[in-house]
MARGU-614714 format. One record per residue: residue number from 0; residue in three letters; x, y, z of N, C-alpha, C, O in turn. Coordinates in pm, 1 decimal. Layout:
BEGIN
resi,resn,npx,npy,npz,capx,capy,capz,cpx,cpy,cpz,opx,opy,opz
NUM,ALA,X,Y,Z,X,Y,Z,X,Y,Z,X,Y,Z
...
This chain:
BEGIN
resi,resn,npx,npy,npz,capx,capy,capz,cpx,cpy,cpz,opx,opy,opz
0,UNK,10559.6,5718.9,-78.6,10416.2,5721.9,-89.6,10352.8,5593.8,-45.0,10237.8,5589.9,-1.1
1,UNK,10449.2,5463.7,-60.2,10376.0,5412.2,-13.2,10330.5,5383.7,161.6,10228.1,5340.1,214.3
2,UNK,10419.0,5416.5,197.4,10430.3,5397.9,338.9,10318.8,5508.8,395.2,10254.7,5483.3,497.1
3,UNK,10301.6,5623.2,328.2,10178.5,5727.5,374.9,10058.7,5654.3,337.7,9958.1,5659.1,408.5
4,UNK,10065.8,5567.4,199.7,9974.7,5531.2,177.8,9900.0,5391.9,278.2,9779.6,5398.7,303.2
5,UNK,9956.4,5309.8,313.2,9969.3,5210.6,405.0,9931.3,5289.7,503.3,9831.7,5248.7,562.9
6,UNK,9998.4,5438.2,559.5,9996.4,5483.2,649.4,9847.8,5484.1,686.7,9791.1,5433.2,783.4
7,UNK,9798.0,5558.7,579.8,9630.7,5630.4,532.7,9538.8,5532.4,521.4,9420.7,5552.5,493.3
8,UNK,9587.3,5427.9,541.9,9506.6,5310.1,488.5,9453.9,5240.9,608.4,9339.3,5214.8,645.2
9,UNK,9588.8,5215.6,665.9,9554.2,5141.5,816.8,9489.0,5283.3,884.6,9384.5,5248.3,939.5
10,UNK,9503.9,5391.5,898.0,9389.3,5508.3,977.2,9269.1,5496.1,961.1,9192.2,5536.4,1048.3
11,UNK,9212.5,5423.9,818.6,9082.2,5444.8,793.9,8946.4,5377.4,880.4,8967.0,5275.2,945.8
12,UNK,8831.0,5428.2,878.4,8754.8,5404.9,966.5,8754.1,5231.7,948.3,8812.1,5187.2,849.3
13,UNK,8689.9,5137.3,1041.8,8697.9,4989.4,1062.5,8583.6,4949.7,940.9,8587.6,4847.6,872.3
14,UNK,8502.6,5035.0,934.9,8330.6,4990.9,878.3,8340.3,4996.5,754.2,8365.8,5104.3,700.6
15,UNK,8321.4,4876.2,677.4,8357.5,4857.8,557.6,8304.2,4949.1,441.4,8185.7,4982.2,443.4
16,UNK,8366.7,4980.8,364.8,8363.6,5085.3,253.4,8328.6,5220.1,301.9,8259.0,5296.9,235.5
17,UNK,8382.8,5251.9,431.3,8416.5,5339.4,474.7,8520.7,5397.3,432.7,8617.2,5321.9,420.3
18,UNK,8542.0,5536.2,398.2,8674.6,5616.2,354.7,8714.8,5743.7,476.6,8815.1,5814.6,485.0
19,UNK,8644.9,5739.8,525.3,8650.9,5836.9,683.6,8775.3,5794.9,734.3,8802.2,5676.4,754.3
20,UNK,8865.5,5905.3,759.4,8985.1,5881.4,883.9,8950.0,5807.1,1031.8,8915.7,5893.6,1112.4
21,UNK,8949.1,5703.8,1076.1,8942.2,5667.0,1223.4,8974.4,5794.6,1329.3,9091.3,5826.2,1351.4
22,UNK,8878.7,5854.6,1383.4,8864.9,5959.2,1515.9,8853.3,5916.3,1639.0,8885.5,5990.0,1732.2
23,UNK,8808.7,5799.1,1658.5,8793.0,5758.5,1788.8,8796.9,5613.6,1821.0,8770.6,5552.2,1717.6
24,UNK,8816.6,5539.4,1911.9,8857.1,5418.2,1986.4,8679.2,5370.1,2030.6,8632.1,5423.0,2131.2
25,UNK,8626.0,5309.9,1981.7,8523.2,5241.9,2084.7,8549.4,5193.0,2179.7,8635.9,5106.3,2167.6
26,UNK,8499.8,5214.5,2309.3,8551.0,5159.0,2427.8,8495.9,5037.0,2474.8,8544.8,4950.7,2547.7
27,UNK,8345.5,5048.7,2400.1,8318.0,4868.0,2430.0,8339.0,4751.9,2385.4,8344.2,4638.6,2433.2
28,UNK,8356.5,4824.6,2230.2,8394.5,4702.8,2103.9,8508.1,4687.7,2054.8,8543.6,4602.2,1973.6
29,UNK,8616.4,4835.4,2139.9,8759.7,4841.3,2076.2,8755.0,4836.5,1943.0,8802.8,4740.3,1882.9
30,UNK,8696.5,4939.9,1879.3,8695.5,4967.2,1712.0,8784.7,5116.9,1681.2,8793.8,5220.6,1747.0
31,UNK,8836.1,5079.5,1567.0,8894.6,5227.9,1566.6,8744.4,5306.6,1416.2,8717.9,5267.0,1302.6
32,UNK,8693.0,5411.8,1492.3,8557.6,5442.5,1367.8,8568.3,5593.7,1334.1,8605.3,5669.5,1423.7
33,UNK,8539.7,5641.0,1215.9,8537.1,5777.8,1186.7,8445.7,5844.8,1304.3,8412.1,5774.5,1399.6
34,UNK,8410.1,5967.7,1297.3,8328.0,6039.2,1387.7,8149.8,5992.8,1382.7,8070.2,5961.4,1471.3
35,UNK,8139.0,6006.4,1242.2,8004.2,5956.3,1166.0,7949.3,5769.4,1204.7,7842.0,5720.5,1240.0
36,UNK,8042.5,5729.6,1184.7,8010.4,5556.3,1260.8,8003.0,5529.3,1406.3,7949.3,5438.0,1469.0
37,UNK,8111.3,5693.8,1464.9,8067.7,5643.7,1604.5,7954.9,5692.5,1663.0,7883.9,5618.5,1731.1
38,UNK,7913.7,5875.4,1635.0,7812.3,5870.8,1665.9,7681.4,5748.3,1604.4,7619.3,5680.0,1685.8
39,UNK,7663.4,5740.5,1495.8,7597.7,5589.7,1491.0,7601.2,5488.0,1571.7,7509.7,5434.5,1634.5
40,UNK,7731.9,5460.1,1565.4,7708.8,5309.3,1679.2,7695.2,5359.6,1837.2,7663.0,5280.7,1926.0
41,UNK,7722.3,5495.6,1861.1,7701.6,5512.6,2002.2,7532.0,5512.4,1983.7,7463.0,5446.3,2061.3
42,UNK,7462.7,5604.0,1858.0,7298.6,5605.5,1893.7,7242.2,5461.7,1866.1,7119.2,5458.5,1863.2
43,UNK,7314.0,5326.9,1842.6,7267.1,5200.3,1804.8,7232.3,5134.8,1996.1,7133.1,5102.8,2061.5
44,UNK,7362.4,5142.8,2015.8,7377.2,5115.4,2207.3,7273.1,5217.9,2275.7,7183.1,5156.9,2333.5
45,UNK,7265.0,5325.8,2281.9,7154.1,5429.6,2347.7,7036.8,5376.0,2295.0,6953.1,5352.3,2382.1
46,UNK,6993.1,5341.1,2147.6,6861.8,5282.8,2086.2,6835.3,5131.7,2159.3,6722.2,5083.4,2155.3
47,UNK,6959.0,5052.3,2233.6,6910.2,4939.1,2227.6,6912.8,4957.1,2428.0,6877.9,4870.1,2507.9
48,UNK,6955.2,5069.4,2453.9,6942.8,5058.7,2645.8,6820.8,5121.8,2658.3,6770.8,5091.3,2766.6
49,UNK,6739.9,5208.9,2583.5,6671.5,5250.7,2549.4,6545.3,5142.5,2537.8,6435.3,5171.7,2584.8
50,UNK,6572.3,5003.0,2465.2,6448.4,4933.1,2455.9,6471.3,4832.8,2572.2,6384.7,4752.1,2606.0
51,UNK,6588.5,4842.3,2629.3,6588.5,4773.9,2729.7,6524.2,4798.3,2876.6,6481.8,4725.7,2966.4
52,UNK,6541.7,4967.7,2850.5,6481.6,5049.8,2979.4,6336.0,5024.2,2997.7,6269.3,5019.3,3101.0
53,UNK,6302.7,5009.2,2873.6,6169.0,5027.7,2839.9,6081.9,4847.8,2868.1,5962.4,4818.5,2872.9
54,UNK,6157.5,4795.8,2876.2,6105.6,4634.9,2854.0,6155.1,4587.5,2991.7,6110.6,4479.3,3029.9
55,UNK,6259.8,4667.6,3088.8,6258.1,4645.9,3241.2,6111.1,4746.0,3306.9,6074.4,4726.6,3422.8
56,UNK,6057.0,4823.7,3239.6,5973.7,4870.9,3285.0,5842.0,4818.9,3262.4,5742.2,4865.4,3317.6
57,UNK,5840.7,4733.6,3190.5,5680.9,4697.1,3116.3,5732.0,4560.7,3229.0,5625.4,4536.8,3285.8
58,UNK,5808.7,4489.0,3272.2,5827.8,4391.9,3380.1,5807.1,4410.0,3494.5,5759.0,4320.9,3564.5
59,UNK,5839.7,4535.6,3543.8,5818.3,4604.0,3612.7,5671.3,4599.0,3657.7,5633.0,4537.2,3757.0
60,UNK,5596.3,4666.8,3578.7,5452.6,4679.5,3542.5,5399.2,4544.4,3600.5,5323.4,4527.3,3696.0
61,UNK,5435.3,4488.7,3550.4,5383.2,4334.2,3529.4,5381.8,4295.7,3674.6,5280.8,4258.1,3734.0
62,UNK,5500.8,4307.8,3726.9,5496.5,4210.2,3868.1,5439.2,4339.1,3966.4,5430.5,4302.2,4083.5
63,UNK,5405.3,4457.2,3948.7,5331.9,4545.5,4028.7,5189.4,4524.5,4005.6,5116.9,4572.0,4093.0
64,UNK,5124.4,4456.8,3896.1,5005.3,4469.7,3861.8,4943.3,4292.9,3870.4,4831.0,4259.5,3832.7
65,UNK,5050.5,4196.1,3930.5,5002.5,4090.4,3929.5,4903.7,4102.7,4043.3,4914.3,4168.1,4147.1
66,UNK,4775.8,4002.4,3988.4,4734.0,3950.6,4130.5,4739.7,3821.2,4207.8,4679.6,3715.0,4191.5
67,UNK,4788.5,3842.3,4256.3,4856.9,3766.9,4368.8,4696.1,3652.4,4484.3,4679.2,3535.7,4519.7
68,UNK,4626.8,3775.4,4495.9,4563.2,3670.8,4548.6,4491.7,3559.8,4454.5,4454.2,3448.4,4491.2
69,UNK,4478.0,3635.3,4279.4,4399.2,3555.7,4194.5,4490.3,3457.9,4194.5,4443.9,3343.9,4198.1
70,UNK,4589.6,3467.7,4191.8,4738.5,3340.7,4137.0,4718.2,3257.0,4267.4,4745.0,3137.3,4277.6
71,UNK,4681.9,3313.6,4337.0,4693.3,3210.6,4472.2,4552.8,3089.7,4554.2,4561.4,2990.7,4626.9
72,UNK,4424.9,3172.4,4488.0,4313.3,3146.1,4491.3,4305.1,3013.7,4386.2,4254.4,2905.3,4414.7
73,UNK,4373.6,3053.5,4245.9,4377.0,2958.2,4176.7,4447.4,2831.3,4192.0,4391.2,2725.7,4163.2
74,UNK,4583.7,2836.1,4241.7,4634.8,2726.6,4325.7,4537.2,2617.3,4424.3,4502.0,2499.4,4419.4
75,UNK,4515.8,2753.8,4528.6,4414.0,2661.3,4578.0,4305.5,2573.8,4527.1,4270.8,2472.6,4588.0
76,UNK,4276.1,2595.1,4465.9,4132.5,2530.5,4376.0,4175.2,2432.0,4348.3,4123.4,2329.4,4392.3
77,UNK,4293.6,2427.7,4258.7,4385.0,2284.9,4187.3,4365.9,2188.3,4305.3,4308.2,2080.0,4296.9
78,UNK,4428.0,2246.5,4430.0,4523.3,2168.9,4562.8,4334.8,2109.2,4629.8,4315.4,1989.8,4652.9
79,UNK,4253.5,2185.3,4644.2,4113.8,2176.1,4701.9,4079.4,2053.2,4608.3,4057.8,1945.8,4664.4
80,UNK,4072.0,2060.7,4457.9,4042.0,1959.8,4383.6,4054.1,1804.2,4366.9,3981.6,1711.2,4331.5
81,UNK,4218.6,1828.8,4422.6,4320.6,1668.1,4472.6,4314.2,1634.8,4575.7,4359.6,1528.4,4617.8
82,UNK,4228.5,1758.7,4670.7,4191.8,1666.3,4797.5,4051.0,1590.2,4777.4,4016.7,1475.3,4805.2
83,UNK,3987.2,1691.5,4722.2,3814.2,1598.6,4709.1,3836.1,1453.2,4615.9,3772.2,1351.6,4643.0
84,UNK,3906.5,1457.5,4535.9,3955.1,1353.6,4459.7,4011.5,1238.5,4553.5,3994.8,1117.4,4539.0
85,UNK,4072.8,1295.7,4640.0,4174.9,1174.6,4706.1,4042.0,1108.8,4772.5,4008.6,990.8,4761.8
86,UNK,3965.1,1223.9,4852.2,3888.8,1177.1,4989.8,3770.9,1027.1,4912.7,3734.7,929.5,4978.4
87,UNK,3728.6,1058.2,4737.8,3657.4,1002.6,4684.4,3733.6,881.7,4686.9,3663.2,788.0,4724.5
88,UNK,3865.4,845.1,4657.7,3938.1,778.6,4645.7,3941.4,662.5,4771.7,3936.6,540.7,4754.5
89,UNK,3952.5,746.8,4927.2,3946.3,671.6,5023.3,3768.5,625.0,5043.3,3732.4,509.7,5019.7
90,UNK,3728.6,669.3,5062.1,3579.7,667.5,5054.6,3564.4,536.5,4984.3,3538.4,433.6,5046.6
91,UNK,3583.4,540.7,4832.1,3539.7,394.5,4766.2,3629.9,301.8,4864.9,3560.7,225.5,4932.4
92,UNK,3779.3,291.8,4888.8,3840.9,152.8,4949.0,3746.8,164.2,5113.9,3737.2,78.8,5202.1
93,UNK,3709.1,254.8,5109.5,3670.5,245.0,5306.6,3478.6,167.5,5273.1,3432.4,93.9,5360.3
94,UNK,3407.9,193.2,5166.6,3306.5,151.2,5122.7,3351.1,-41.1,5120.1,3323.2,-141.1,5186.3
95,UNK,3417.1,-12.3,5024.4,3463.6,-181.4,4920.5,3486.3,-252.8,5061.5,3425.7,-353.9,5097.1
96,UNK,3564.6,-197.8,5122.4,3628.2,-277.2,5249.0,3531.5,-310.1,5338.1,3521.8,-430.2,5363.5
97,UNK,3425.6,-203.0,5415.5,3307.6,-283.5,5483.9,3218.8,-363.3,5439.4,3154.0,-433.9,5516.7
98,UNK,3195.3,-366.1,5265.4,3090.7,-450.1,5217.4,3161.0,-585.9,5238.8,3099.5,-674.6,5298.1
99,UNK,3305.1,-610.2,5187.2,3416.3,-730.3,5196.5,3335.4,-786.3,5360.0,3249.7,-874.6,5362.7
100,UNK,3391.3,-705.5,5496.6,3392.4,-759.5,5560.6,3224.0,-803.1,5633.7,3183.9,-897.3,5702.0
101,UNK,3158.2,-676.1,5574.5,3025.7,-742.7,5655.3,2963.6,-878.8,5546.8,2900.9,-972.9,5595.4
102,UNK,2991.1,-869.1,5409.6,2970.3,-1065.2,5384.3,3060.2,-1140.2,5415.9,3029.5,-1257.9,5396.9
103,UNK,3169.6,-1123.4,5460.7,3246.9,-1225.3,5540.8,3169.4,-1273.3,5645.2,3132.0,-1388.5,5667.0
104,UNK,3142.9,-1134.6,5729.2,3061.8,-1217.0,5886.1,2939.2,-1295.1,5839.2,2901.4,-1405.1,5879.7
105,UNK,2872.8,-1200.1,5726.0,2746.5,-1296.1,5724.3,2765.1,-1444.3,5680.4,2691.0,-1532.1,5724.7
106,UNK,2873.2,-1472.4,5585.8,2859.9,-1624.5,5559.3,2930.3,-1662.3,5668.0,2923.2,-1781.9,5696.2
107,UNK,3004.0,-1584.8,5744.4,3042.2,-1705.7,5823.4,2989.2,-1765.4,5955.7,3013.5,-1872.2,6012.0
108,UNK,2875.2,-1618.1,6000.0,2777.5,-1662.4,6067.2,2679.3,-1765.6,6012.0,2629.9,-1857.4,6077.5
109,UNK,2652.4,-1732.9,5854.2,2551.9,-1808.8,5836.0,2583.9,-1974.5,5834.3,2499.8,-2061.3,5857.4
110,UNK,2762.2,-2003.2,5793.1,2793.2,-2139.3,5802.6,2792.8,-2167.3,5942.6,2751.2,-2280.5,5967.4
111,UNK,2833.5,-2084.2,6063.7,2874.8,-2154.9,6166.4,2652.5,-2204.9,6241.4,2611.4,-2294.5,6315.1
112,UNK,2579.3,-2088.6,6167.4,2415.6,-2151.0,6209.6,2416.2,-2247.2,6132.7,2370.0,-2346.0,6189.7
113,UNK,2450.1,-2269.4,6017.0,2411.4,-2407.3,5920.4,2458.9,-2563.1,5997.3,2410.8,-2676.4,5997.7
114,UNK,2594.1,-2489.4,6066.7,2660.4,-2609.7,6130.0,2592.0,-2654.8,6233.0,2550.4,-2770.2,6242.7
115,UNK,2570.5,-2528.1,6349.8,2489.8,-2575.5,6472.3,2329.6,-2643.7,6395.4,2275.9,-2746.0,6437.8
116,UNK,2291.9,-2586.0,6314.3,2169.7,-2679.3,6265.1,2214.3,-2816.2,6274.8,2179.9,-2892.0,6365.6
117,UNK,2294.1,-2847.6,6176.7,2317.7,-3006.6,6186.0,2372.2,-3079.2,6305.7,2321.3,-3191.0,6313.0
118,UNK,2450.0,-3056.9,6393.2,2497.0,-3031.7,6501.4,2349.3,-3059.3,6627.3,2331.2,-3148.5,6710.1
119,UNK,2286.8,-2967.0,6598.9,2152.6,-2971.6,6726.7,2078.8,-3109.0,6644.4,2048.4,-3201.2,6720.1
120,UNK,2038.9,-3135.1,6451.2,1978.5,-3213.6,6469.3,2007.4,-3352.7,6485.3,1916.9,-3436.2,6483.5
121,UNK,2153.0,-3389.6,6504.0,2238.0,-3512.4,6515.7,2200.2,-3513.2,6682.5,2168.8,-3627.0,6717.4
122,UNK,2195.5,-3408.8,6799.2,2165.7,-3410.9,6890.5,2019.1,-3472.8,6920.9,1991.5,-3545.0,7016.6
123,UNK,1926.1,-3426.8,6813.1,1787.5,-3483.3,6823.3,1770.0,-3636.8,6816.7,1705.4,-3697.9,6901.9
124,UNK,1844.2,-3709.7,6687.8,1874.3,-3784.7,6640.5,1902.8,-3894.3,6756.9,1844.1,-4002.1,6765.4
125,UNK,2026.1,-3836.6,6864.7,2115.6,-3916.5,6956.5,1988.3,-3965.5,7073.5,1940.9,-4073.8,7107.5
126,UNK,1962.1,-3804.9,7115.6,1865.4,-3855.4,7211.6,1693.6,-3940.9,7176.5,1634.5,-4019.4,7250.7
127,UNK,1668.3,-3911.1,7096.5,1573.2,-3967.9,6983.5,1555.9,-4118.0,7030.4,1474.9,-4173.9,7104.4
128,UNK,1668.3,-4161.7,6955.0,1712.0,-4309.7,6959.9,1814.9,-4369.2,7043.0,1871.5,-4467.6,6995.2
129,UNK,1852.7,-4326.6,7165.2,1907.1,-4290.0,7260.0,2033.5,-4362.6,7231.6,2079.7,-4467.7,7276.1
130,UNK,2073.0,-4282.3,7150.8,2216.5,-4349.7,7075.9,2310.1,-4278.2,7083.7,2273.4,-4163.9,7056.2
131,UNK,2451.5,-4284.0,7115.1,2574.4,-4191.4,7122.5,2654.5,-4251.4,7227.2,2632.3,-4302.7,7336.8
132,UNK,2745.4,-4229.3,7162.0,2890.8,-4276.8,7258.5,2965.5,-4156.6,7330.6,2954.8,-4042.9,7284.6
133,UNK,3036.3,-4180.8,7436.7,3138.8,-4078.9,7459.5,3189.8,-3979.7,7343.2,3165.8,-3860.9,7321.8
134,UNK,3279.9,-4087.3,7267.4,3355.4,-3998.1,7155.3,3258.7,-3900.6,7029.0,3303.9,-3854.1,6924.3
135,UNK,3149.9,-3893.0,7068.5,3066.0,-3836.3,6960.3,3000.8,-3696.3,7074.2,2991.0,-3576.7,7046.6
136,UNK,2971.7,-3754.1,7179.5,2971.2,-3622.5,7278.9,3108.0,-3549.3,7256.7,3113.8,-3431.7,7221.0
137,UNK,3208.5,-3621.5,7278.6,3345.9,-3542.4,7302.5,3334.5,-3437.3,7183.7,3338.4,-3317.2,7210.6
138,UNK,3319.1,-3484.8,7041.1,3358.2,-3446.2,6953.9,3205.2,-3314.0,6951.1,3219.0,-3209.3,6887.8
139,UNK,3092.7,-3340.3,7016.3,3024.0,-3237.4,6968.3,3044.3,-3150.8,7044.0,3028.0,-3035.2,7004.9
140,UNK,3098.1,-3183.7,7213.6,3155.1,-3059.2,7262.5,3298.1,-2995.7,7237.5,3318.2,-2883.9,7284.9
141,UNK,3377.4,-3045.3,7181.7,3476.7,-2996.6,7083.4,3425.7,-2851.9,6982.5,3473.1,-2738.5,6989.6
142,UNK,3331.4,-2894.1,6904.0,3271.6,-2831.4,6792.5,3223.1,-2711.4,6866.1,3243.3,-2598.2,6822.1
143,UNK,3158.7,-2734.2,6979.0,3075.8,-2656.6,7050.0,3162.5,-2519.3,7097.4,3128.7,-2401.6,7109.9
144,UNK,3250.9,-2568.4,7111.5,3356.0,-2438.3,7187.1,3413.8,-2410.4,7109.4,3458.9,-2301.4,7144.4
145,UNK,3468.6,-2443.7,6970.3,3504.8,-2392.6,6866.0,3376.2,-2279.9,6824.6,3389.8,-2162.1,6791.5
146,UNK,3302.2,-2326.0,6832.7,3181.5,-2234.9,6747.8,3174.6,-2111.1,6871.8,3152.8,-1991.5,6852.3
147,UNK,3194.9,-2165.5,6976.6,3159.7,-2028.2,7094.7,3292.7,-1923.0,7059.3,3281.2,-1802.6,7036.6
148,UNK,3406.2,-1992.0,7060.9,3531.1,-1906.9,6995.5,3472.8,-1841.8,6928.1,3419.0,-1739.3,6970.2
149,UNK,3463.3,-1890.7,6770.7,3449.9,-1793.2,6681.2,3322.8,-1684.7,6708.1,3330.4,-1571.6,6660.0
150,UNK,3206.6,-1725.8,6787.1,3141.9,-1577.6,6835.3,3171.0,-1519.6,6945.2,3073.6,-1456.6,6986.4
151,UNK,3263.3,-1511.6,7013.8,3348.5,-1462.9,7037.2,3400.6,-1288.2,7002.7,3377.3,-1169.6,7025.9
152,UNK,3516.9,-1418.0,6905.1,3577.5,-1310.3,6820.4,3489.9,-1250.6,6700.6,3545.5,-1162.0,6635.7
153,UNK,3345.2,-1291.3,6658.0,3260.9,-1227.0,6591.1,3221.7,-1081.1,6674.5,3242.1,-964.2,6641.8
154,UNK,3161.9,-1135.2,6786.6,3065.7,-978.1,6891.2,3157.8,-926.6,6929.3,3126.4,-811.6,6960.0
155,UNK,3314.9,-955.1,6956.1,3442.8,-880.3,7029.0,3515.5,-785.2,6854.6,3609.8,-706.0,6855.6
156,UNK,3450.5,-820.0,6751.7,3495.0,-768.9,6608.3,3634.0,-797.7,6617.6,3710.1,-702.7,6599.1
157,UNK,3704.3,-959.0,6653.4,3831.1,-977.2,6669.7,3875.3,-1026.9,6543.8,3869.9,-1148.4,6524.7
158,UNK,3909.4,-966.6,6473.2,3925.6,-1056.8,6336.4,4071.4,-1032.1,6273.0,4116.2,-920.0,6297.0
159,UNK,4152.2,-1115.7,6197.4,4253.6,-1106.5,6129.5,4263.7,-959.6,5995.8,4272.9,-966.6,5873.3
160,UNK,4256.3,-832.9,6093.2,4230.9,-735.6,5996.1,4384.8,-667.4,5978.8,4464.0,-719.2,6057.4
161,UNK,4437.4,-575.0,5903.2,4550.1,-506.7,5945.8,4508.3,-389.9,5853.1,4428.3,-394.0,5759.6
162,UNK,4585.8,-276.6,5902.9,4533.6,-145.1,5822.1,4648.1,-60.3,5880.5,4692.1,-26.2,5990.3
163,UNK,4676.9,-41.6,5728.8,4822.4,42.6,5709.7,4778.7,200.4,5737.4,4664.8,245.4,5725.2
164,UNK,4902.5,276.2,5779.2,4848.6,406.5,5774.8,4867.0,470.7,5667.6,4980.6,469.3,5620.3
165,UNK,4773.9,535.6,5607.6,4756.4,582.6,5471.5,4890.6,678.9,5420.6,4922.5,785.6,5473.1
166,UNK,4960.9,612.5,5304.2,5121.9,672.0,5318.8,5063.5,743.5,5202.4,4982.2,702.8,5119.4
167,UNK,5130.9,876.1,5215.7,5080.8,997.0,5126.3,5222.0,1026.1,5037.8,5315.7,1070.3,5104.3
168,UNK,5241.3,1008.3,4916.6,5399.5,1104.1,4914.9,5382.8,1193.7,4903.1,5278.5,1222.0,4844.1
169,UNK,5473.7,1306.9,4950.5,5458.1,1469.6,4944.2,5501.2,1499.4,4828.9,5452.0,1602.7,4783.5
170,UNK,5590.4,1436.5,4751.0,5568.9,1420.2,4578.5,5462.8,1390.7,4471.3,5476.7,1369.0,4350.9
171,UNK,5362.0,1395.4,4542.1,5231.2,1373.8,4490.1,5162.6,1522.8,4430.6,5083.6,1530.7,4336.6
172,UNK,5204.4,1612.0,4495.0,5204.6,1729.8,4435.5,5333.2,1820.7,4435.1,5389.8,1866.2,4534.4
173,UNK,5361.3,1834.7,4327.0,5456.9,1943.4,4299.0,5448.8,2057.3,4248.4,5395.7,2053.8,4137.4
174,UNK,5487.5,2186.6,4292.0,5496.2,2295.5,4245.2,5601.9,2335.3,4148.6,5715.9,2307.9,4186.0
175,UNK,5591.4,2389.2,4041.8,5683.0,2340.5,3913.2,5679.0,2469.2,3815.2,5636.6,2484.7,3700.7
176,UNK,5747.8,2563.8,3918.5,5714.4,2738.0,3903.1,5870.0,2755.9,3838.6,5910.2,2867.1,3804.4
């Protein structure tokens, strides 16, 4: 008896406090289950492909019913936004930068007239009192062609400028889908 009993024992269904004879092999879970647990656990798997069918279809739905141009319109707007932003961006340094350089020219026009002022009235001065040496001519025509240089390179707009080309990183915007 005992060996039938052992026998009867190990047959019994897997599912605890189950007393059902084991009828069948599950083939997905490898269970040995009475008839009653398997139809159960077979309607548990059908109940759960069942909500699965159902939740590939509502996805389904979803990417048939997106709009695409709204998703894309909206992008744009973002991308339209970081350009008007940037252009404001260049705009102020391209502003800042001509005010920089047009008071540069003006003081430095206005020093190089302040200079020829003193310059013409040391000239008044010379011939005045008919006073001056070589080396004071030399030196005012020295000055003189220095000052023609620099207008010059004032009316020729030759000036010590440099201007990088505007480096953009294309990491500056990322798409992050």
């Amino acid at each position: 008896m005992d060996a039938a009993n052992s026998q009867s024992m190990s047959e019994k269904c897997v599912i605890d406090n189950c007393r059902h004879i084991q009828r069948a092999l599950c083939k997905c879970c490898k269970q040995d289950l009475c008839y009653q647990h398997l139809w159960e656990h077979n309607d548990s798997i059908i109940s759960q492909l069942n909500l699965l069918k159902n939740e590939i279809h509502h996805v389904n739905y979803r990417f048939k019913t997106l709009n695409i141009p709204e998703i894309i319109k909206a992008f744009q707007k973002q991308i339209k936004q970081w350009r008007i932003n940037s252009y404001i961006i260049i705009d102020r340094l391209y502003d800042q930068k001509r005010q920089e350089f047009t008071e540069y020219i003006e003081e430095n026009v206005g020093k190089q007239c302040e200079y020829m002022n003193q310059l013409q009235k040391q000239i008044d001065e010379f011939i005045e009192i008919e006073d001056g040496d070589q080396q004071e001519i030399k030196f005012i025509k020295s000055n003189l062609n220095d000052i023609n240089e620099k207008i010059d390179r004032i009316e020729k707009a030759i000036c010590p400028i440099t201007i990088l080309p505007l480096a953009i990183d294309e990491h500056s915007i990322q798409i992050n889908c």
